[in-house]
DSSP file (Angstrom, degrees, kcal/mol; ACC not computed):
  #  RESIDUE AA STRUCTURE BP1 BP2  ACC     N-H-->O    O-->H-N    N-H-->O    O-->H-N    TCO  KAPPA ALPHA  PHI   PSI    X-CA   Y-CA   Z-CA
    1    1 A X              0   0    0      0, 0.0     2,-0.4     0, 0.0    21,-0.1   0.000 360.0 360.0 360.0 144.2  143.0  162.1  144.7
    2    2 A X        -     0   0    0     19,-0.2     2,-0.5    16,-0.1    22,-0.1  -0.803 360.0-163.6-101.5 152.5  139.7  160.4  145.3
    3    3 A X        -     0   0    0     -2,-0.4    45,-0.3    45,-0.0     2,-0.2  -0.990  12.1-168.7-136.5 122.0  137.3  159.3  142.9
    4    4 A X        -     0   0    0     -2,-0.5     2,-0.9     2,-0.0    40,-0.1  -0.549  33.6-101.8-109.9 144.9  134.2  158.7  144.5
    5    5 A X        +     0   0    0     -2,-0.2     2,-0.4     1,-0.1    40,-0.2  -0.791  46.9 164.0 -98.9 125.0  131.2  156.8  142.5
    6    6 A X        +     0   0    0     -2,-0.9    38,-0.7    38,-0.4     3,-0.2  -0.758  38.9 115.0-104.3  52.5  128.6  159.6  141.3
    7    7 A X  S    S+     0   0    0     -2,-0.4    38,-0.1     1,-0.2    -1,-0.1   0.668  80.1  42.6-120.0  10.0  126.9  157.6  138.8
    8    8 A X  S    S+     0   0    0     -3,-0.2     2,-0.3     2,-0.1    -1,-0.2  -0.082  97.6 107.3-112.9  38.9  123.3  157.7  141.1
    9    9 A X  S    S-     0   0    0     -3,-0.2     2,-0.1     1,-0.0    -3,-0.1  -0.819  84.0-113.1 -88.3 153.1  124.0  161.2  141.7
   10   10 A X     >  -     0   0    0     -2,-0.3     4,-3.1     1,-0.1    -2,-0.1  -0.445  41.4-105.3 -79.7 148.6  122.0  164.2  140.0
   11   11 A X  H  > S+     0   0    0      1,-0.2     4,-0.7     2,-0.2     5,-0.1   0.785 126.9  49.3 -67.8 -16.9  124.7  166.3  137.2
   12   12 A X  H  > S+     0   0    0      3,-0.1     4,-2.3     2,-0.1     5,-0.2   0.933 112.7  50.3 -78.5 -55.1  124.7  169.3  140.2
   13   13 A X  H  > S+     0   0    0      2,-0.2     4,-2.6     1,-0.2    -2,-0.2   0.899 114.6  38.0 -16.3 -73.1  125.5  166.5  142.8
   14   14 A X  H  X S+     0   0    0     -4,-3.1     4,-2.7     1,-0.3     5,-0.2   0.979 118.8  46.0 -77.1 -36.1  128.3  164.9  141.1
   15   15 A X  H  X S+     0   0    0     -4,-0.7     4,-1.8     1,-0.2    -1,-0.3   0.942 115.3  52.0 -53.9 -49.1  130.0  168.3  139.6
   16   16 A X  H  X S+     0   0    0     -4,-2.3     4,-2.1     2,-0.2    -1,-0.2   0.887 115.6  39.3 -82.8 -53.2  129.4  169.5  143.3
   17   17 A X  H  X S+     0   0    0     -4,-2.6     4,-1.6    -5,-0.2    -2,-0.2   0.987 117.5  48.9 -74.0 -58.8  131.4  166.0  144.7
   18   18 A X  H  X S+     0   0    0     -4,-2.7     4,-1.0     2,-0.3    -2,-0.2   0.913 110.2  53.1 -55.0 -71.5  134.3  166.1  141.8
   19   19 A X  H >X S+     0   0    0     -4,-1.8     3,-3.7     2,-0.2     4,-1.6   0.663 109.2  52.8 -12.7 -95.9  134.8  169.8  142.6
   20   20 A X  H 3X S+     0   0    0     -4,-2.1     4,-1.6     1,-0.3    -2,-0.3   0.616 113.8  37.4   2.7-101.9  135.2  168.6  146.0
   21   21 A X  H 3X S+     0   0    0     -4,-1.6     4,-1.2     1,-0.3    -1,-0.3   0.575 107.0  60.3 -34.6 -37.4  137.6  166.3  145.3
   22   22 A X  H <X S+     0   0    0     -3,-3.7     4,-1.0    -4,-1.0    -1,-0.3   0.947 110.2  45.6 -86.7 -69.4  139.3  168.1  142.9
   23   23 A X  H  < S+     0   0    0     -4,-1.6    -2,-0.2     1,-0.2     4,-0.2   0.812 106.9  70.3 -45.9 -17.9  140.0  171.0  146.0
   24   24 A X  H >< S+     0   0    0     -4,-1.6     3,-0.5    -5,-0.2    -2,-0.2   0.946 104.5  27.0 -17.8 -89.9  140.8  168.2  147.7
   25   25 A X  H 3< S+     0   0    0     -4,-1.2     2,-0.9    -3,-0.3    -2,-0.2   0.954 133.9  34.3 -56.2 -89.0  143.7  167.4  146.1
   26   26 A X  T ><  -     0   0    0     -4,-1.0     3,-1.8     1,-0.2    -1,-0.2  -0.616  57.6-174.6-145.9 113.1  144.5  170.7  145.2
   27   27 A X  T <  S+     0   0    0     -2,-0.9    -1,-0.2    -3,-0.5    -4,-0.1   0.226  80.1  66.0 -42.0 -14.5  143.5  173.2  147.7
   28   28 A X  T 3  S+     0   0    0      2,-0.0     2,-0.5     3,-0.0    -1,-0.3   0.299  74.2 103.2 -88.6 -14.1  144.8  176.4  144.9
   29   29 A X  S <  S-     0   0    0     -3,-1.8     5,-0.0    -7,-0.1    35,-0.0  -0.639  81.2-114.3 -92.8 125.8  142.3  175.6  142.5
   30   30 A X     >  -     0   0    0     -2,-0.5     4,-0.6     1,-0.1     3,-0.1  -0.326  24.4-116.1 -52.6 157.8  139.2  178.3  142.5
   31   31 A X  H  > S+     0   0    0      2,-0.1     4,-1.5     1,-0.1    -1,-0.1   0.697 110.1  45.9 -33.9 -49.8  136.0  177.0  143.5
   32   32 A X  H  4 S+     0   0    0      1,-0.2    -1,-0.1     2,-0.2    -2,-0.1   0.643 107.4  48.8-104.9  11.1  134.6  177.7  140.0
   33   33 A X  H  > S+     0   0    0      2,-0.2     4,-1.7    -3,-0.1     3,-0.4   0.607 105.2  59.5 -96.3 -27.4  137.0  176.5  137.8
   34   34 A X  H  X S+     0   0    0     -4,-0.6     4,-1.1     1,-0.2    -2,-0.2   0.837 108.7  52.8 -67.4 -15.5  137.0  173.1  140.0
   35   35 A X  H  X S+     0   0    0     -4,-1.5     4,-0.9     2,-0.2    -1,-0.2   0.581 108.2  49.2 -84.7 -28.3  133.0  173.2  138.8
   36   36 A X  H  4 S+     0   0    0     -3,-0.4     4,-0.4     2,-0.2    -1,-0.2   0.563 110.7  47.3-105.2 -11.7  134.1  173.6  135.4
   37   37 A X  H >< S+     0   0    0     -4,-1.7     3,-0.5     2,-0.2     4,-0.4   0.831 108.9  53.4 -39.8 -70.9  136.5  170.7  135.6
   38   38 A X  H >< S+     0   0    0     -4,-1.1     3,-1.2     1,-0.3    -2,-0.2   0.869 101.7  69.9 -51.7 -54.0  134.0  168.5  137.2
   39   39 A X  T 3< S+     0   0    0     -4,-0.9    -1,-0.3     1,-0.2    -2,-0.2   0.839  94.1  45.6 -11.5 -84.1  132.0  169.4  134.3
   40   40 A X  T <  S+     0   0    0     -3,-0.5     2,-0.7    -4,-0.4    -1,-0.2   0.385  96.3  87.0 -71.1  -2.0  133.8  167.7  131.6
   41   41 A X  S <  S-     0   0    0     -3,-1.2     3,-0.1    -4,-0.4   -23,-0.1  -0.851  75.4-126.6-111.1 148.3  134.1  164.6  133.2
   42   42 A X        -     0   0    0     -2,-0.7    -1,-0.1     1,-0.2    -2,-0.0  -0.055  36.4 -74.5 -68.1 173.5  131.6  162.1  133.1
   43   43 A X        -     0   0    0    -36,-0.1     2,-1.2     1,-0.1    -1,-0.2  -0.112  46.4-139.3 -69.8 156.6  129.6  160.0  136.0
   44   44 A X        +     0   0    0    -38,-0.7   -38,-0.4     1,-0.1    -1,-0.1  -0.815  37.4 159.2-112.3 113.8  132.1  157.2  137.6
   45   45 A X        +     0   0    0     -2,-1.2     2,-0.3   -40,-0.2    -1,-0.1   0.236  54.0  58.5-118.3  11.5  130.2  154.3  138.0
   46   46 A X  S    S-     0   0    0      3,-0.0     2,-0.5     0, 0.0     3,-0.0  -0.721  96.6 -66.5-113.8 174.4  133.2  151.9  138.1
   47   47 A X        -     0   0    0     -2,-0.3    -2,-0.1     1,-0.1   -42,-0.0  -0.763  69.7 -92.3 -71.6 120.0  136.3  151.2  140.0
   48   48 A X        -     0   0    0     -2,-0.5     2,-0.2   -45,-0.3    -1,-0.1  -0.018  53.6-173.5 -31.3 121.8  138.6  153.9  139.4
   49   49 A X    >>  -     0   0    0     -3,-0.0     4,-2.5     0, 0.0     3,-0.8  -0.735  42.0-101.4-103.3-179.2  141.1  153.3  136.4
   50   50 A X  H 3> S+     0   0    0      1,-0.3     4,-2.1     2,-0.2     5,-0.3   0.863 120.4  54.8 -63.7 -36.8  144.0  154.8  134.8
   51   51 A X  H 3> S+     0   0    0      2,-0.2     4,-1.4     1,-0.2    -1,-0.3   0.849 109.5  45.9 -64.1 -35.4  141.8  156.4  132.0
   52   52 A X  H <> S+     0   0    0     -3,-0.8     4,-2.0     1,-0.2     5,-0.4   0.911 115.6  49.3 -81.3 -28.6  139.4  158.2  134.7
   53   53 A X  H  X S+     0   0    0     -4,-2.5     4,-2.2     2,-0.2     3,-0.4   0.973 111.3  48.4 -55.4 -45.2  142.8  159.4  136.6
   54   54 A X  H  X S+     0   0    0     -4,-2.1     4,-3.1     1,-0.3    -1,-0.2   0.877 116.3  46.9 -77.3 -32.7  144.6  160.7  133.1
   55   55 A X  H  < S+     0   0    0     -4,-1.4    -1,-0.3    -5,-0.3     5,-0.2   0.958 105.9  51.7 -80.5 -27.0  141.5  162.6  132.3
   56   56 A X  H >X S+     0   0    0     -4,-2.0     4,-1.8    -3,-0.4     3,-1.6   0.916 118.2  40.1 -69.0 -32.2  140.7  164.2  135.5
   57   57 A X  H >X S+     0   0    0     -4,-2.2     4,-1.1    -5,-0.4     3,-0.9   0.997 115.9  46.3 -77.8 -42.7  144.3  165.6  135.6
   58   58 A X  H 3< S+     0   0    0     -4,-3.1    -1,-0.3     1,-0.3    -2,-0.2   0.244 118.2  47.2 -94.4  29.5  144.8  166.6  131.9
   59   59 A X  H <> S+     0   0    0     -3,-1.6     4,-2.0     3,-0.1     5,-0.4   0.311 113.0  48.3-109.7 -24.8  141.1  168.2  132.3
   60   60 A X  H <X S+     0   0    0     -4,-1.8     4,-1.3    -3,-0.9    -2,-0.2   0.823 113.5  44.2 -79.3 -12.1  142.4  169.8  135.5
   61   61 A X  H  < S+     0   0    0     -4,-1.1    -1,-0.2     2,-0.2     6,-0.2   0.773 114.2  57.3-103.9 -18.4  145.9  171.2  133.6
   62   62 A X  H >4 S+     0   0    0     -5,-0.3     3,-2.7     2,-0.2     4,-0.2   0.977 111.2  38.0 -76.8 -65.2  143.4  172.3  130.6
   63   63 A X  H >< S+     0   0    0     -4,-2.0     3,-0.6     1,-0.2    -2,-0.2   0.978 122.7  43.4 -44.1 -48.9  141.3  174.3  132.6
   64   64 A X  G >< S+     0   0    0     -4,-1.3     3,-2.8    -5,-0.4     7,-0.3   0.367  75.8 117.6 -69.0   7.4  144.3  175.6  134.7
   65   65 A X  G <   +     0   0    0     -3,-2.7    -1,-0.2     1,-0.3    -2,-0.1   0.666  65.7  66.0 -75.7   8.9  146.5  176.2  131.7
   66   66 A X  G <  S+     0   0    0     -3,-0.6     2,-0.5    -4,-0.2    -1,-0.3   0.310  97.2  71.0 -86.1   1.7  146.6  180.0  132.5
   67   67 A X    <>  -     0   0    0     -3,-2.8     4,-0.7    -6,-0.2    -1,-0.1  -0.996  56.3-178.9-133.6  90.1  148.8  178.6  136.0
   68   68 A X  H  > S+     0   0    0     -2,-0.5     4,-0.8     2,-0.2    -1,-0.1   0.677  78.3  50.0 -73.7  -8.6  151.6  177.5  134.8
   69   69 A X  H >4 S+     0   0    0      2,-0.2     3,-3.6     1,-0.2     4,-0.5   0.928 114.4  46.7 -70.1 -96.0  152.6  176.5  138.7
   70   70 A X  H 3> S+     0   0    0      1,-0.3     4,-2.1     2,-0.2     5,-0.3   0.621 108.1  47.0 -13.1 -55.8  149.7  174.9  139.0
   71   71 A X  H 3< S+     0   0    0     -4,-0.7    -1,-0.3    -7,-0.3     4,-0.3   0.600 115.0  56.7 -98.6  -8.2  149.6  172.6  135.4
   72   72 A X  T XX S+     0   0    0     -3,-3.6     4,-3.2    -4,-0.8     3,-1.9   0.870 105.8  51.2 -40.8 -93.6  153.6  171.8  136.7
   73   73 A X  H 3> S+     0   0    0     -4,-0.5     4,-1.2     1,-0.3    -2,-0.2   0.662 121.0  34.4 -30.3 -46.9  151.9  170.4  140.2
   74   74 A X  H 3X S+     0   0    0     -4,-2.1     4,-3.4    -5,-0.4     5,-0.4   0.911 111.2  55.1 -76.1 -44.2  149.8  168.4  138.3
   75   75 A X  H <> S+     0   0    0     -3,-1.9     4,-3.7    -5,-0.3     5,-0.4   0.977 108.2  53.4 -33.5 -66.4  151.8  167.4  135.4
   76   76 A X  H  X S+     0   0    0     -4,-3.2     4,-2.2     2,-0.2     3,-0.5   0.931 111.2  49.5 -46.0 -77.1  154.3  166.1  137.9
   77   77 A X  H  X S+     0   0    0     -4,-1.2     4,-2.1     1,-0.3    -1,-0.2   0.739 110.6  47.7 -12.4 -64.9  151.3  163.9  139.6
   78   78 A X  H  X S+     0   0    0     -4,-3.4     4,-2.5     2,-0.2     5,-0.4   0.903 107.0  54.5 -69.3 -28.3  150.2  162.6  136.7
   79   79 A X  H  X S+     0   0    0     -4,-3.7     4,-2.1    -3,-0.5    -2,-0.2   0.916 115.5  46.3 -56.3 -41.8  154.1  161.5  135.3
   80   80 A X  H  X S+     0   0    0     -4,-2.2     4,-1.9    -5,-0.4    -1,-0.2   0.789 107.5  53.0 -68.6 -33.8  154.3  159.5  138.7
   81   81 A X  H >< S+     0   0    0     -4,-2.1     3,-1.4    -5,-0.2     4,-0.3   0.990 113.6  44.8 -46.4 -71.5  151.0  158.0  138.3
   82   82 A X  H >< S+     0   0    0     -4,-2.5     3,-3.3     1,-0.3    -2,-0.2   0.790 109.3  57.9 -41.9 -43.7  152.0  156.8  134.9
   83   83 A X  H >< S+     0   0    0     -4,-2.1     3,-3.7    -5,-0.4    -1,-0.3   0.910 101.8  51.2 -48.5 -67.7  155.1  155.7  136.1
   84   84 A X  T << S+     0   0    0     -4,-1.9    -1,-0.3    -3,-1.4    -2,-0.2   0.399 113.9  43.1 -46.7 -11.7  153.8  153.5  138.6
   85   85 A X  T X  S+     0   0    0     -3,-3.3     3,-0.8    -4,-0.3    -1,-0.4  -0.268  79.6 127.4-154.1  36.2  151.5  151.7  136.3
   86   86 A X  T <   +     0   0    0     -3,-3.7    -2,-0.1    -5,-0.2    -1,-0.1   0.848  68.7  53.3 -24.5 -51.6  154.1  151.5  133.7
   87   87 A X  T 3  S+     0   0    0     -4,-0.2     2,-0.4    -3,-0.1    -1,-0.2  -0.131  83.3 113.5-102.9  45.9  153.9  148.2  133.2
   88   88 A X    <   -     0   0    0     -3,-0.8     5,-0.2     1,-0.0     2,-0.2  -0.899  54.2-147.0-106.9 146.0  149.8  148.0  132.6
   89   89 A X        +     0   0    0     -2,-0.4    -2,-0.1     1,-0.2    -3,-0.0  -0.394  51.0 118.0-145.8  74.5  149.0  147.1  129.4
   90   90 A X  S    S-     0   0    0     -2,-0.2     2,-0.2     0, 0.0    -1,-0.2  -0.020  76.3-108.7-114.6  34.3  146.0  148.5  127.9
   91   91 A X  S    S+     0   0    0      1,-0.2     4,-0.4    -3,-0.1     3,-0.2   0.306 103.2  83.3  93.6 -26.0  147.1  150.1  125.3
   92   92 A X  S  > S+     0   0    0     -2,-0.2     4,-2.5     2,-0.1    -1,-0.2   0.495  74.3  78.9-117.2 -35.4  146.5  153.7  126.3
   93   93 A X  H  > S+     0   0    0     -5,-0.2     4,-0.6     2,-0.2    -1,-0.1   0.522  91.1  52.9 -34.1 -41.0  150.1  153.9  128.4
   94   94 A X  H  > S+     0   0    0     -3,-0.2     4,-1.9     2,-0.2    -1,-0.2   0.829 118.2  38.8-129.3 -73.0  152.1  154.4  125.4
   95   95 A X  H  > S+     0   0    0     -4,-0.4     4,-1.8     2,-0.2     5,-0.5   0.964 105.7  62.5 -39.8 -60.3  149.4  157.7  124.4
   96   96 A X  H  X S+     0   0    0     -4,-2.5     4,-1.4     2,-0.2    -2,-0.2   0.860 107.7  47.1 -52.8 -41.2  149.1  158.8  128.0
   97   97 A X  H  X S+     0   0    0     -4,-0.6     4,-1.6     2,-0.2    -1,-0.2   0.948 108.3  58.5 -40.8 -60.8  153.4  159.6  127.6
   98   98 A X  H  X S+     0   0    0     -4,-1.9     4,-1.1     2,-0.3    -2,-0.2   0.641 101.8  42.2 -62.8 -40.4  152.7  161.1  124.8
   99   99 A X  H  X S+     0   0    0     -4,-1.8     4,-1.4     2,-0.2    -1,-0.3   0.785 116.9  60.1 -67.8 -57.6  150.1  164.1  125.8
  100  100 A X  H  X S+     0   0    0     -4,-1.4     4,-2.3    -5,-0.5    -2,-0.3   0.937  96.4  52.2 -61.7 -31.4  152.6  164.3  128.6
  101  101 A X  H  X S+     0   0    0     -4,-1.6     4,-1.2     2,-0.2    -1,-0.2   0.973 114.7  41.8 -57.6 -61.0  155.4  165.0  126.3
  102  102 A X  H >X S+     0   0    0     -4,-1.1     4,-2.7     2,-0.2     3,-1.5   0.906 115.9  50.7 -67.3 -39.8  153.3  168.1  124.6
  103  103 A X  H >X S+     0   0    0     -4,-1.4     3,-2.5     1,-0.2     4,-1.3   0.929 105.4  55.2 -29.6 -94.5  152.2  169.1  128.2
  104  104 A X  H 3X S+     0   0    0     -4,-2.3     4,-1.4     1,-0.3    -1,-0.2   0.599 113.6  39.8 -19.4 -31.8  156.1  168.9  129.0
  105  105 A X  H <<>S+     0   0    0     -3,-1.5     5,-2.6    -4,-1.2     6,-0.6   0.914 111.4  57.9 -89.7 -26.1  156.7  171.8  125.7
  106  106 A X  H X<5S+     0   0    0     -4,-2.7     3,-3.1    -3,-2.5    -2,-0.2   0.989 110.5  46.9 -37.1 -60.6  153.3  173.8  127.0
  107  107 A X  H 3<5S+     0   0    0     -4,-1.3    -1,-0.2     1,-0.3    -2,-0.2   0.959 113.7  44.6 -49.2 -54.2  155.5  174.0  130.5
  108  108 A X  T 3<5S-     0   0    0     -4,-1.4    -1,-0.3    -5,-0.3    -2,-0.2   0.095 114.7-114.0 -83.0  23.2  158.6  175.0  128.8
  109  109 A X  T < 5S+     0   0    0     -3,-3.1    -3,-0.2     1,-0.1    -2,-0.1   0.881  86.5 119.6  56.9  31.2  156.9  178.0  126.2
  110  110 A X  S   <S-     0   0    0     -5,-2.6    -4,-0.2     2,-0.0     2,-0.2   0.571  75.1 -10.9-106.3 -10.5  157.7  176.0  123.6
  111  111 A X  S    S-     0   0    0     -6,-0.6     2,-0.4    -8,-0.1    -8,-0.0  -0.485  75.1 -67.9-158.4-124.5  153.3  175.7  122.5
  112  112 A X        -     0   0    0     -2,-0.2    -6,-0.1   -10,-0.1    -7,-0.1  -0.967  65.6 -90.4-133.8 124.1  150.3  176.1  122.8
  113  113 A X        -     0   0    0     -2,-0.4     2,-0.4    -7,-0.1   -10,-0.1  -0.313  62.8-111.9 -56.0 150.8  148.5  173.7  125.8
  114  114 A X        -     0   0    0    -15,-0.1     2,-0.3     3,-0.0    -1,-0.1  -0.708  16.9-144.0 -72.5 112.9  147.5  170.5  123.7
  115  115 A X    >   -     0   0    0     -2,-0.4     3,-0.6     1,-0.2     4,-0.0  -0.632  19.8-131.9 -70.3 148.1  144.2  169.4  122.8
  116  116 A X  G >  S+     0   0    0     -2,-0.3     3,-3.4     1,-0.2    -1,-0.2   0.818 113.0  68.2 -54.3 -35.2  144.0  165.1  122.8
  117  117 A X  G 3  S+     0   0    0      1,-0.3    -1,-0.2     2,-0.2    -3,-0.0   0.975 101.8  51.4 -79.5 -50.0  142.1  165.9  119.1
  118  118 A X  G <         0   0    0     -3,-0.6    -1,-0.3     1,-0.3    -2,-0.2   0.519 360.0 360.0 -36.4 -23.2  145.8  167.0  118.5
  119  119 A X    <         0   0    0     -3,-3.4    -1,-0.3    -5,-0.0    -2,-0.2   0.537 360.0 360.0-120.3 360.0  147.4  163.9  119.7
């Protein structure tokens, strides 16, 4: 997925460009749920890190959590990111598992999707 820097864009601009991105990525996602996505995340005015990835996906599987297909496809995405950048160590890695683990009982009907205030 790309994450483009919005942070001299106006708040319809950049929700308009994260949407975008976010259909990008994945083309199943309504128009107006990717707007309500785009929405919760803030301007990116840095170089893309591992915290702006984890939030765009677990913001995209919280809106979407009524698609269980859909909060899979992503799920899956993010587990590979994390894998790949296992071995980073800011602290946050260790957490980021950890929301994937409650995701993981969401998938399998075993709760409720997770709020982070939860974790």
């Amino acid at each position: 997925m790309h994450y483009e820097y919005n942070g001299n864009l106006l708040e319809e601009d950049r929700i308009n460009l994260v949407a975008n991105e976010i259909i990008t990525a994945y083309p199943e996602i309504p128009v107006d749920k990717a707007k309500d996505i785009a929405m919760l995340e803030g301007k990116i005015s840095t170089d893309c890190n591992l915290e702006m990835v984890f939030t765009r996906l677990y913001n995209i599987m919280l809106i979407m959590s009524n698609d269980k297909i859909i909060v899979k496809k992503v799920y899956l995405s993010l587990f590979n990111i994390l894998n790949a950048n296992a071995n980073q160590n800011d602290g946050k890695i260790d957490y980021y598992y950890q929301v994937l683990e409650e995701i993981y009982y969401f998938l399998n009907s075993e709760r409720e999707f997770p709020l982070l205030v939860e974790i």
